[in-house]
C-alpha positions in Angstrom: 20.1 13.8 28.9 16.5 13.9 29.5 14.7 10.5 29.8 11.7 9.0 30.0 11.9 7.9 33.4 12.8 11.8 34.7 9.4 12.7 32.9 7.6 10.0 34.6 9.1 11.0 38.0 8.2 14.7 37.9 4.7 13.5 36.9 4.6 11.2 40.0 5.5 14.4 42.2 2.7 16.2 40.9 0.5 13.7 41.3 1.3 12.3 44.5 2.0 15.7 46.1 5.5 14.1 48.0 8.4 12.8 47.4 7.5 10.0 49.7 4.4 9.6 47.5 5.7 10.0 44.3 8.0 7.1 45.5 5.5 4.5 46.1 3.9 5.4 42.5 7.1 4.7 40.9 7.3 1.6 43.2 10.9 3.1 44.4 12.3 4.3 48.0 12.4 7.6 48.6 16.3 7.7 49.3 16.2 6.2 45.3 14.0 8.4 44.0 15.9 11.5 45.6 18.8 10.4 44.5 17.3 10.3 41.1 16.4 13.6 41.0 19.8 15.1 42.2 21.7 12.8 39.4 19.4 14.9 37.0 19.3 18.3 38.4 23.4 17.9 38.5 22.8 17.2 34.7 21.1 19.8 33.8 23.0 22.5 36.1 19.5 23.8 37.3 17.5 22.5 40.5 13.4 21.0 40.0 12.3 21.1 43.1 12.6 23.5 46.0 12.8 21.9 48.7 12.6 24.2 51.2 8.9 24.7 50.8 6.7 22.3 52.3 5.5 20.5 50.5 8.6 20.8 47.9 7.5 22.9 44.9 8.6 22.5 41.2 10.9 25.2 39.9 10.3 26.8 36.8 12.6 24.3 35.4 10.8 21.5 36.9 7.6 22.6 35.6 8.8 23.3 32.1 10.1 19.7 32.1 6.9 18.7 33.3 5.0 20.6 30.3 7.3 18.6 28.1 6.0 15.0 30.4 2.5 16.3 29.8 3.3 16.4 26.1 5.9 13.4 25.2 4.3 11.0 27.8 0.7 10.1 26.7 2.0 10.1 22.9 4.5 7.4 24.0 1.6 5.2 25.8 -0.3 5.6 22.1 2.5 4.6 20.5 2.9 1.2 23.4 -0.9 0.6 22.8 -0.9 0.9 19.0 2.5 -1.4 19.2 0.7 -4.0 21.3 -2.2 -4.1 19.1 0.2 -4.3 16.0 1.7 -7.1 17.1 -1.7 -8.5 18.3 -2.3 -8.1 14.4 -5.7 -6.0 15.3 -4.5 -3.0 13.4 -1.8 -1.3 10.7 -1.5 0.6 8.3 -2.0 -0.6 4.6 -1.1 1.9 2.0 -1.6 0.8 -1.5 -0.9 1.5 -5.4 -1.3 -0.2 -8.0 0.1 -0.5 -11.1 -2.6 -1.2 -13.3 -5.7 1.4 -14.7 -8.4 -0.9 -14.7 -7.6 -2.9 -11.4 -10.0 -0.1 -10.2 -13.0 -2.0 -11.4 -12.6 -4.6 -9.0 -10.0 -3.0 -6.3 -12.4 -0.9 -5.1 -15.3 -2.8 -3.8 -12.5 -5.4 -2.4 -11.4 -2.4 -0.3 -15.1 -2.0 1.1 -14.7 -5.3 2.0 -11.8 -5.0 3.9 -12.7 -1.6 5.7 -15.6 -2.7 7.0 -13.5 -5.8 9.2 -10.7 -4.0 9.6 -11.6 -0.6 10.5 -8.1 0.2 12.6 -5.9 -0.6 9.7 -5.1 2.7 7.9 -6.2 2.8 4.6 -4.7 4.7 1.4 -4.5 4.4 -2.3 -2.9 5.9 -4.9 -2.3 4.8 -8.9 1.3 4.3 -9.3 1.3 5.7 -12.7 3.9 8.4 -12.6 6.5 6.8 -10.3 8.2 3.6 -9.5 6.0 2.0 -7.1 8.1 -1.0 -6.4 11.7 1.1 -5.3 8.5 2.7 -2.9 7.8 0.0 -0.7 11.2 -1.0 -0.3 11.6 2.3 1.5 8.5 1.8 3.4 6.3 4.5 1.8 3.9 1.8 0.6 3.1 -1.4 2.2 1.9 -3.1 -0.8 1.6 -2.8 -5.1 -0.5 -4.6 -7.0 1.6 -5.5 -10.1 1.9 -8.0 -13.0 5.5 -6.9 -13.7 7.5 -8.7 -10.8 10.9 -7.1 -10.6 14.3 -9.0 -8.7 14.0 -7.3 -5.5 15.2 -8.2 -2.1 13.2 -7.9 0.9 9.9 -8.0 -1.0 7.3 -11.1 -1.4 5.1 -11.5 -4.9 1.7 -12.8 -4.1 0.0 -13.9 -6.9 -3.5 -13.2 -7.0 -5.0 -15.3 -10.2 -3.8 -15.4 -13.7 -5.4 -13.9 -16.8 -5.2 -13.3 -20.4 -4.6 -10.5 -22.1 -6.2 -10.3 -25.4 -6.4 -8.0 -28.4 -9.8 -5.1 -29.0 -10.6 -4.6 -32.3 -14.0 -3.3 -33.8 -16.4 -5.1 -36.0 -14.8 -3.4 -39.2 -11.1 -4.2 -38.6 -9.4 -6.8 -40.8 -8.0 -8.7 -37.6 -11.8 -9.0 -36.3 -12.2 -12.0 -37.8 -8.9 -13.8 -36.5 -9.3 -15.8 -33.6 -5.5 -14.8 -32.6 -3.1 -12.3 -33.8 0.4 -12.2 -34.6 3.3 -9.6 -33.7 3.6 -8.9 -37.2 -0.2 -8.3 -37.4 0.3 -5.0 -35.5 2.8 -3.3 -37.3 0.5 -1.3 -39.1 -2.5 -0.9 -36.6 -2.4 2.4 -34.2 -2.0 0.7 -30.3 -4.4 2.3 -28.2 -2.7 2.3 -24.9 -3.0 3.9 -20.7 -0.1 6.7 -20.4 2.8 4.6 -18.9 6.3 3.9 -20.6 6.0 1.1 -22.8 8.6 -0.5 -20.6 5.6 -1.2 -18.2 2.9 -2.5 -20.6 2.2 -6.4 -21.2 1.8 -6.0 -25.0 5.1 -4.8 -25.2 7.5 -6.9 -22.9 4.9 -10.0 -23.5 4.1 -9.8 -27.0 5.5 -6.8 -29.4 9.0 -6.7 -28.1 10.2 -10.3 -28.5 9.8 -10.4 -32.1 11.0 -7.5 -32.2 7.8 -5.5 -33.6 6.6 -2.0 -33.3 3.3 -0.7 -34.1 1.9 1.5 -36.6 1.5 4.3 -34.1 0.6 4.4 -30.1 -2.3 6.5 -29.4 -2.8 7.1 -25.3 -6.0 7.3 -22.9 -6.7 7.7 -19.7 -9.9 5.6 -19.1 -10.8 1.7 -20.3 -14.4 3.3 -21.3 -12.4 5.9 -23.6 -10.4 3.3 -25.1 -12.7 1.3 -25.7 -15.2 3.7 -27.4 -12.2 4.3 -29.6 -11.3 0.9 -30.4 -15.1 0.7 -31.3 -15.2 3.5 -33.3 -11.8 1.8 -35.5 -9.4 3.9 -33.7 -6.7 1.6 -33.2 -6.8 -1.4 -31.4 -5.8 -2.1 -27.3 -4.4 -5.3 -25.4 -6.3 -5.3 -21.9 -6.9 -7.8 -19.9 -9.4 -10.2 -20.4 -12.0 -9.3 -17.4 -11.8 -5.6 -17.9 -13.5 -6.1 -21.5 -16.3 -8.2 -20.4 -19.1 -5.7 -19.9 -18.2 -3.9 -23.6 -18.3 -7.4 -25.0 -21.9 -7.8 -23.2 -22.7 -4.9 -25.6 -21.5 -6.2 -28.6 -19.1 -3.2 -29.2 -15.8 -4.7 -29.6 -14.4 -8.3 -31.3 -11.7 -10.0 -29.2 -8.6 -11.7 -30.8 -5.9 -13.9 -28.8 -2.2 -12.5 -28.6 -0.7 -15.5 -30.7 -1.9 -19.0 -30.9 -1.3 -19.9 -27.1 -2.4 -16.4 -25.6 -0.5 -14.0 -23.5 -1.1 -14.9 -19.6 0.1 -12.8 -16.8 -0.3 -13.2 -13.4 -1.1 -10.2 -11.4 0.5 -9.9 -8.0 0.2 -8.5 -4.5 3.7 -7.3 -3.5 4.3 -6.8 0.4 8.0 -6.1 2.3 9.2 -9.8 3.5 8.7 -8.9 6.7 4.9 -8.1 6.5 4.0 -11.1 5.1 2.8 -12.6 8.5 1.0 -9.7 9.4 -2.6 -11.0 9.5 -4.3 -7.6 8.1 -2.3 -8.3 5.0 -3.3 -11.8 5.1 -6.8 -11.0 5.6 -6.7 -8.1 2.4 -4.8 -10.7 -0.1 -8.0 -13.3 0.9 -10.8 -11.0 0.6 -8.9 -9.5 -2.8 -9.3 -13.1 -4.0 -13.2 -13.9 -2.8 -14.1 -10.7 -4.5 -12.3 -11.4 -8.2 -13.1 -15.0 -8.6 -16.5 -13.7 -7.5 -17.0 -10.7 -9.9 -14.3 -11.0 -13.1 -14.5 -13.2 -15.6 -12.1 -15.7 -17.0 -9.5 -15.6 -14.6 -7.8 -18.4 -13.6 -6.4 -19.7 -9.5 -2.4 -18.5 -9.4 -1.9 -21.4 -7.5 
């Protein structure tokens, strides 16, 4: 019953002390503006003004519907600022997970980036490691996942990012060190040193192992790229990560690296935003500077595009 225009009108009395004043606020006669007021009093069943004081006073029904203008109003001019600057593309929200553990190494100074030039867009993260993250931001409680495992969704956009290989750890003293590239069958007796995720949502598996219809030895699970490859190192077990997140382990001669057949395994890893977000120029902005900082710091990636 109660609208916004009935909160702005009890304001204007308040402030302009008359009805003849609240009138030229609202930029209405006074007959209007009265007759306003007794459409809603005859709503409610309860007067809002006494109008046989003079000036006319609020009731104590007027003024509790003025506590709830003094609440409801400057949250709805917020809300028509923060829209106008949405749609101005100055600001946003950008909540993010990603579906990958060692996207962190170079996620995080990409999100510096970002902050710093767009410091009105809300920023979160999370690791989308135990949940769906893609059934998320259909629903709108993400607005974008970083994935390499595109799923047929409608209403979402994949944004590819660049393309890279994902290759086989093994240490120094593992029989497959020596092999520039591996086969399937190659890994049915090695241990699989893997993150914690369902195998349904790791590259060696949908890329690589399951096709030919191969299972390893054993899977052995970590947390942490370090951890996994200090075990690899220490002939553990062996690990497919991508290419880039094993550079600095190869710059310390720990770890051999073999290709995933005689081709390679490449994936692309993707930005995925709602359809409907994909115009917004934050996102824009993000998916640019994500790039800049990748091709700038990873090694042996390779343009989407």
């Amino acid at each position: 019953m109660l609208e916004i225009r009935h909160l702005e009108t009890l304001t204007a009395i308040r402030e302009g002390g008359s009805l003849q004043e609240a009138a030229e606020r609202l930029h209405l006669t006074q007959s209007a503006l009265s007759h306003q007021l007794r459409d809603l009093e005859t709503r409610l069943g309860t007067p809002l003004l006494n109008r046989r004081t003079r000036p006319a006073r609020l009731t104590t029904a007027g003024l509790r519907v003025l506590a709830l203008a003094d609440e409801v109003l400057p949250r709805i001019r917020a809300t028509e600022r923060e829209l106008q600057r949405l749609a101005a593309g100055r600001t946003g929200r950008l909540h993010l997970a990603i579906d990958c553990h060692s996207c962190f190494q170079w996620l995080m100074p990409a999100l510096d980036a970002f902050r710093a030039q767009w410091p009105d867009v809300a920023l979160d993260l999370s690791a989308a490691f135990s949940f769906a993250p893609l059934p998320a931001l259909v629903r709108g409680d993400l607005d974008l996942v970083i994935t390499s495992d595109p799923q047929p969704l409608d209403a979402v956009e994949y944004l590819p990012l660049f393309r890279y290989e994902l290759v086989l750890a093994v240490s120094d003293s593992n029989p497959l060190s020596g092999s520039k590239f591996v086969t399937p069958e190659q890994l049915a007796d090695q241990t699989l040193i893997t993150y914690p995720v369902d195998k349904q949502r790791l590259d060696i598996f949908t890329a690589f192992l399951d096709p030919a219809d191969v299972e390893p030895a054993a899977v052995r699970k970590a947390e942490l790229t370090p951890i996994i490859a200090q075990l690899v190192a220490s002939n553990r077990g062996v690990a497919a990560l991508p290419n880039w997140a094993l550079t600095e382990y190869m710059n310390q001669g720990w770890l051999r690296l073999c290709r995933l057949g005689p081709q390679g395994v490449w994936r692309t890893l993707y930005a995925t935003v709602r359809s409907e977000d994909t115009d917004a120029s934050y996102i824009d902005e993000f998916l640019t500077i994500t790039r800049d900082v990748c091709f700038k710091t990873l090694s042996g990636i390779k343009s989407a595009k």
